[in-house]
C-alpha positions as CSV (number, residue, x, y, z in Angstrom):
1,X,-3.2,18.9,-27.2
2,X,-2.3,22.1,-26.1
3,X,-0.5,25.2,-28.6
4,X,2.8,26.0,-27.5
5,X,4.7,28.2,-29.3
6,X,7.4,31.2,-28.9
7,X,9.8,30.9,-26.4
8,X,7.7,29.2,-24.3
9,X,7.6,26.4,-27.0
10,X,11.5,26.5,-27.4
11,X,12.1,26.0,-23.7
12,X,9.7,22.7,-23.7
13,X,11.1,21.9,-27.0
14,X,14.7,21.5,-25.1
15,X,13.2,19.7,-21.9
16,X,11.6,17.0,-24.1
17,X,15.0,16.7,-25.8
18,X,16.7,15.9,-22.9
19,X,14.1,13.9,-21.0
20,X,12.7,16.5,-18.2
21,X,9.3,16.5,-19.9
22,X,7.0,15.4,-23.0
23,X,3.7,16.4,-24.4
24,X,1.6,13.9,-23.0
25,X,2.7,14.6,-19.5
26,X,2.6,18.3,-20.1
27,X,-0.4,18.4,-21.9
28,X,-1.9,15.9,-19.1
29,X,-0.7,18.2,-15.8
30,X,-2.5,21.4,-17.4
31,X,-5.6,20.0,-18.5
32,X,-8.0,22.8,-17.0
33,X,-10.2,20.2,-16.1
34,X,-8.0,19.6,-12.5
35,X,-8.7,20.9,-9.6
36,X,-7.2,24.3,-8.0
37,X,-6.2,21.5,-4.8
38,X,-4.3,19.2,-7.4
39,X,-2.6,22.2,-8.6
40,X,-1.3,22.9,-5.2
41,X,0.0,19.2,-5.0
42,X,1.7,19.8,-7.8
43,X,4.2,21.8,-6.5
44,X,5.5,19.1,-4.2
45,X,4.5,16.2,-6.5
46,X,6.0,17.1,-9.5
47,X,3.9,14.8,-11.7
48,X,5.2,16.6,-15.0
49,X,8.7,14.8,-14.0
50,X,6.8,11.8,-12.7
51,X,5.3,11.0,-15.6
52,X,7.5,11.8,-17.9
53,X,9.8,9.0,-16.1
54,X,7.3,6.3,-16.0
55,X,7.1,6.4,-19.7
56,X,3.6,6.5,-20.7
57,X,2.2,6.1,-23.6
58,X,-0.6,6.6,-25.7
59,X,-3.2,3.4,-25.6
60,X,-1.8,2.0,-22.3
61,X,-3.1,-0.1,-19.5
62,X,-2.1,1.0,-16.1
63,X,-3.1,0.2,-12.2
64,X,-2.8,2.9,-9.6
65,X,-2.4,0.8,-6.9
66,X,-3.8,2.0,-3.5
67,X,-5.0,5.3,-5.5
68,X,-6.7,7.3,-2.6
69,X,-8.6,10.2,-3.6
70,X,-7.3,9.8,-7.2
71,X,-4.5,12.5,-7.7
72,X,-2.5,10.2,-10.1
73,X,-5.3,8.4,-11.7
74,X,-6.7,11.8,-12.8
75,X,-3.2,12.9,-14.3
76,X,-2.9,9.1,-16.1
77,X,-6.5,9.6,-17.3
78,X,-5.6,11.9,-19.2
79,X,-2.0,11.4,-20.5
80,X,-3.6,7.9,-21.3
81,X,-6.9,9.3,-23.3
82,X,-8.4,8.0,-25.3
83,X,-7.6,4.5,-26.4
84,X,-6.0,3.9,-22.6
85,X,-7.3,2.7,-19.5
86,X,-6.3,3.5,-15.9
87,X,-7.4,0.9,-13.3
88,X,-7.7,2.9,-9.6
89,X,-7.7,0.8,-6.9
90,X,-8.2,1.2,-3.3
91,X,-9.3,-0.9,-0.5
92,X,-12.1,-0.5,2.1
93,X,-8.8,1.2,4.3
94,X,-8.3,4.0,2.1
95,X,-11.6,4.0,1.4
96,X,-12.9,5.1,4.5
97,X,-9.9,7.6,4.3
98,X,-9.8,9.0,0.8
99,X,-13.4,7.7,-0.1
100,X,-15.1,11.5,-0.5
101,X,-12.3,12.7,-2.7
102,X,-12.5,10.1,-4.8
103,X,-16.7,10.1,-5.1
104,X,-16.4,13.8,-6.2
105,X,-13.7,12.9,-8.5
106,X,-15.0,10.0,-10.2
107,X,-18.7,11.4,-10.4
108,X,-20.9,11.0,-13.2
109,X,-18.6,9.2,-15.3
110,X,-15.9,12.2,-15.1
111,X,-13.1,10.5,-16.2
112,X,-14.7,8.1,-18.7
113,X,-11.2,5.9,-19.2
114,X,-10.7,5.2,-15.5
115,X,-12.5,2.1,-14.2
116,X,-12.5,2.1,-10.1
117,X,-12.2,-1.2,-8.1
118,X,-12.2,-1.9,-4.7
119,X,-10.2,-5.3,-3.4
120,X,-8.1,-6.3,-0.5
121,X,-3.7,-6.2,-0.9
122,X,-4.0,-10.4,-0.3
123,X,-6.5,-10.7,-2.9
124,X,-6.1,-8.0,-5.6
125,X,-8.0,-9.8,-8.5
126,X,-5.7,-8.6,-11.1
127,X,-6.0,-9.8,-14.3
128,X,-3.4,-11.9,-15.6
129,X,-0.9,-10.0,-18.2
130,X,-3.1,-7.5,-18.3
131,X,-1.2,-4.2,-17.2
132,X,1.4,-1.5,-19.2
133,X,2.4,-0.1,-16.3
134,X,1.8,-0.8,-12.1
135,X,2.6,2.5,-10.3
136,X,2.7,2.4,-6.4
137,X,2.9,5.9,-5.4
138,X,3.6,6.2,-1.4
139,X,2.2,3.0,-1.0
140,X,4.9,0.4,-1.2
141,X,5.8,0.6,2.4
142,X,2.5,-0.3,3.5
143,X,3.7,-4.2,2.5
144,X,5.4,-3.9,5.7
145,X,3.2,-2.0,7.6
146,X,0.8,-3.5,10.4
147,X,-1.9,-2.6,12.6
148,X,-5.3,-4.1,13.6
149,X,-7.0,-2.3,10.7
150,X,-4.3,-3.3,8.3
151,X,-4.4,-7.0,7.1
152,X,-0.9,-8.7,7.9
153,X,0.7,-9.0,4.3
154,X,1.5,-12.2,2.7
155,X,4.9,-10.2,0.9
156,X,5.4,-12.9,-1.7
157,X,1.9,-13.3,-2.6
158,X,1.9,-9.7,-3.1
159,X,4.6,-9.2,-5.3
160,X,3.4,-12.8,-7.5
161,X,0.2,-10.7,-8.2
162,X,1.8,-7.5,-9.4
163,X,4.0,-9.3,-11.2
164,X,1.5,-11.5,-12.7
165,X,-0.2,-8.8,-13.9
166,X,2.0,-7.4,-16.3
167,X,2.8,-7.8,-19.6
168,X,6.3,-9.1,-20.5
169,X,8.2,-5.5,-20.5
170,X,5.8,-4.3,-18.1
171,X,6.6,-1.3,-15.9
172,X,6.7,-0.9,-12.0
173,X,7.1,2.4,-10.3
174,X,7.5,3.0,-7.2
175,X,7.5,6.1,-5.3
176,X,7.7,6.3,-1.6
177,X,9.0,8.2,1.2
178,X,13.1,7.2,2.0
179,X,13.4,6.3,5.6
180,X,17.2,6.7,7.2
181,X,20.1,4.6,5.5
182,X,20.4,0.6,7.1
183,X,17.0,1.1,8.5
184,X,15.4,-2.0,6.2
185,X,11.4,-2.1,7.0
186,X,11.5,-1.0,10.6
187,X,10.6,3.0,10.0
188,X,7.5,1.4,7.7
189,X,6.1,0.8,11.6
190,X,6.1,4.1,12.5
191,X,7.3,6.8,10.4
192,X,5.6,5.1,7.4
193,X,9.0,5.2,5.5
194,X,11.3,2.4,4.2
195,X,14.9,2.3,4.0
196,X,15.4,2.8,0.2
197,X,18.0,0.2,-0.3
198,X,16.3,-2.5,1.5
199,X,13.6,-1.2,-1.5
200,X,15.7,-1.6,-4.4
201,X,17.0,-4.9,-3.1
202,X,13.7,-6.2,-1.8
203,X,12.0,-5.5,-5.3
204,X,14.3,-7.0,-7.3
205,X,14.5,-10.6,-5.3
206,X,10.7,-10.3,-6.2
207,X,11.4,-10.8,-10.2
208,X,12.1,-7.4,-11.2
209,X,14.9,-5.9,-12.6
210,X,15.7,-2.3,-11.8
211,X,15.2,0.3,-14.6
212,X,16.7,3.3,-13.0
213,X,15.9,6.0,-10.5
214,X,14.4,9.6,-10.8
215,X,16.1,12.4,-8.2
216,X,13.1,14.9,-8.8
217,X,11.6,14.4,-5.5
218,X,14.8,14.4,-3.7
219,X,14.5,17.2,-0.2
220,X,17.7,17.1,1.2
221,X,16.3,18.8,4.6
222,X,14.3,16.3,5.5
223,X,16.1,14.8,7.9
224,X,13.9,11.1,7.9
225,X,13.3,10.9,11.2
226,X,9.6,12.6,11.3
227,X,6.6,10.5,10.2
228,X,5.0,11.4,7.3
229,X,2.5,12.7,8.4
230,X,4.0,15.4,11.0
231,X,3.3,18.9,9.3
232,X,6.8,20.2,9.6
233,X,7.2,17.6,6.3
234,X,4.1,16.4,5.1
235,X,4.3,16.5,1.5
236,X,8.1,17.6,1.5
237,X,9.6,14.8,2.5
238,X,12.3,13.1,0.6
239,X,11.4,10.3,-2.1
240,X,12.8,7.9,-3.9
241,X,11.5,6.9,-7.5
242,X,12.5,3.9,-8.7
243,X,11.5,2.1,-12.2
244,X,11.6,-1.6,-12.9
245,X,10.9,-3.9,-15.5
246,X,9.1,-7.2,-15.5
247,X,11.8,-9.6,-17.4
């Protein structure tokens, strides 16, 4: 862990007090092992806050579901270290997207407490009660995406594995980008957003019950009417973070 002290020590000393950040997340974001281009994430990203709202701790079992290049399973690796275990998953999609940032990242046994799987949304091969924590980080609207690369999603069959797959108390976070107000799934189509309501709602018909909401990636310029992918907002758009608990 790292050495804080002075003032700097006194000014995390009163963020952990009142919830804005812990060790483990602290320690976790500024482990000099991460790369200069995860640092620049950061700055949109926020994973210090992230964390430090999912409510990790030490010896946990989580799945970073649809991980990509492995931003967040990196961070988790090491908040988790070393009697936890990070499942990243992806799927021969995001593979063939994300699949060379996630080969450098995982090479050689890098991250020693990550184990990296590779299986379909329909067909996830979770293991049953098996998870700490599920976090779905820009992902979640892909339930209701479609396309003729992207398998049609059975919703319900989704949701029974994730919630399968957690332990009684078990956490769900889910992060994703907030599409226009009374919107439901129809921006999932083409802006790759989803109407945060419709979210909450949605989420919680599927067995959860909500925990509570984080504002930190809140961007009150973004207008939600860009795709996510348009540069004038990539990686600034505005995000909802919701936490729920499996009952």
């Amino acid at each position: 862990m790292l050495k804080i002290s002075g003032m700097l020590g006194l000014i995390l000393f009163g963020l952990a007090t009142s919830g804005a950040i812990n060790a483990e997340a602290f320690d976790a974001v500024n482990n000099p092992a991460r790369s200069l281009a995860d640092r620049e994430r950061d700055k949109t990203s926020k994973p210090n806050a992230v964390l430090n709202f999912i409510g990790l701790k030490s010896g946990m079992r989580v799945l970073d579901l649809f991980s990509g290049g492995g931003y967040y399973s990196e961070i988790l690796s090491y908040a988790l270290s070393p009697d936890g275990q990070v499942i990243s998953h992806t799927n021969a999609v995001y593979e063939g997207m994300t699949g060379e940032e996630a080969a450098v990242r995982f090479n050689d046994n890098r991250l020693p407490n990550v184990r990296r799987i590779t299986t379909e949304i329909n067909d996830l091969m979770l293991e049953e009660a098996s998870l700490d924590v599920v976090l779905m980080a820009l992902v979640y609207h892909d339930v209701y995406f479609a396309a003729d690369y992207w398998p049609q999603v059975d919703r319900d069959n989704f949701f029974r594995q994730i919630r399968g797959s957690l332990k009684s108390g078990g956490v769900l976070v889910v992060i994703d980008h907030s599409a226009m107000a009374d919107t439901g799934i129809s921006a999932a189509q083409s802006l790759h957003r989803i109407d945060e309501v419709f979210a909450k709602r949605d989420i919680e018909s599927a067995g959860f019950v909500f925990d509570g909401a984080s504002e930190v990636l809140r961007n009150v310029e973004d207008t939600r009417t860009l795709s996510v992918f348009d540069e004038a907002i990539r990686r600034k758009t505005d995000r909802f973070v919701y936490r729920f608990i499996k009952p």
